[in-house]
N, C-alpha and C positions, 0 to 999 in steps of 0.2 A: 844162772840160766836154768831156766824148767826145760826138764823132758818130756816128753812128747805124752808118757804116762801118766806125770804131774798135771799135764793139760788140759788131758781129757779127764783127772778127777778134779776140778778146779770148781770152786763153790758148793763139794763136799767132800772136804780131805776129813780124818778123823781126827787130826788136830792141825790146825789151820795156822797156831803161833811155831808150825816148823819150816814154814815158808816164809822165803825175805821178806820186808816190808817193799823193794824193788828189786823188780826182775824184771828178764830180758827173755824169747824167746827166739830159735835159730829159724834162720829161712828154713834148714833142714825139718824141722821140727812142724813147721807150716804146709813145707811137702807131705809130709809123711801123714800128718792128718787130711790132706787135699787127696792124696793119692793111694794112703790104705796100706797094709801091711806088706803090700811085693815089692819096697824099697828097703824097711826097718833093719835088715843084719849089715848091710855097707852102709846106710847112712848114722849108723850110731856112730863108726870110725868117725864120720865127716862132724858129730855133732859135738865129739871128744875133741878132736883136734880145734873144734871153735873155741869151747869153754877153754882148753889152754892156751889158745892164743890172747882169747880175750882176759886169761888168768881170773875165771867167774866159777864158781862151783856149779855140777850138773844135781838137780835134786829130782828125784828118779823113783818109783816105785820099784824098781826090776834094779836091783845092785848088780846081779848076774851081767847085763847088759854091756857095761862098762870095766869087768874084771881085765886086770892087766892092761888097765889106761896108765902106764907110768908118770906120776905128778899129779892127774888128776884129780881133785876133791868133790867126791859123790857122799851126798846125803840121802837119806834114807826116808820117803813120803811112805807112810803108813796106807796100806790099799783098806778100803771099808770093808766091815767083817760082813760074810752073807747073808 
């Protein structure tokens, strides 16, 4: 499952073989880009609790976002250098 960080760098991540060859994104993740950042601090809960339910790893530029999701597996998307 991409985050919503992953999303918006999507066709220039700095290295592009650290993303699956399939993935999934959350209806959350869809809002959050529809709707802008006055959702992003409750809807990371909602987007943690998807990737565990669906037992899918979140891959994430911002690790901060997701600290203390117990069981959840976040990977680490390189953000482009300035």
């Amino acid at each position: 499952m991409l985050d919503t960080s992953t999303v918006i760098l999507l066709g220039r991540p700095s290295d592009p073989w650290l993303l699956p060859t399939d993935s999934v994104v959350s209806a959350i993740t869809l809002a959050e880009l529809s709707a802008g950042p006055q959702v992003a601090r409750v809807a990371k809960e909602r987007v943690a609790r998807q990737a565990l339910a669906e037992d899918v790893p979140i891959y994430t530029s911002n690790l901060g976002d997701f600290e203390g999701s117990e069981g959840l597996e976040v990977a680490k998307v390189p953000q482009l250098a300035s």
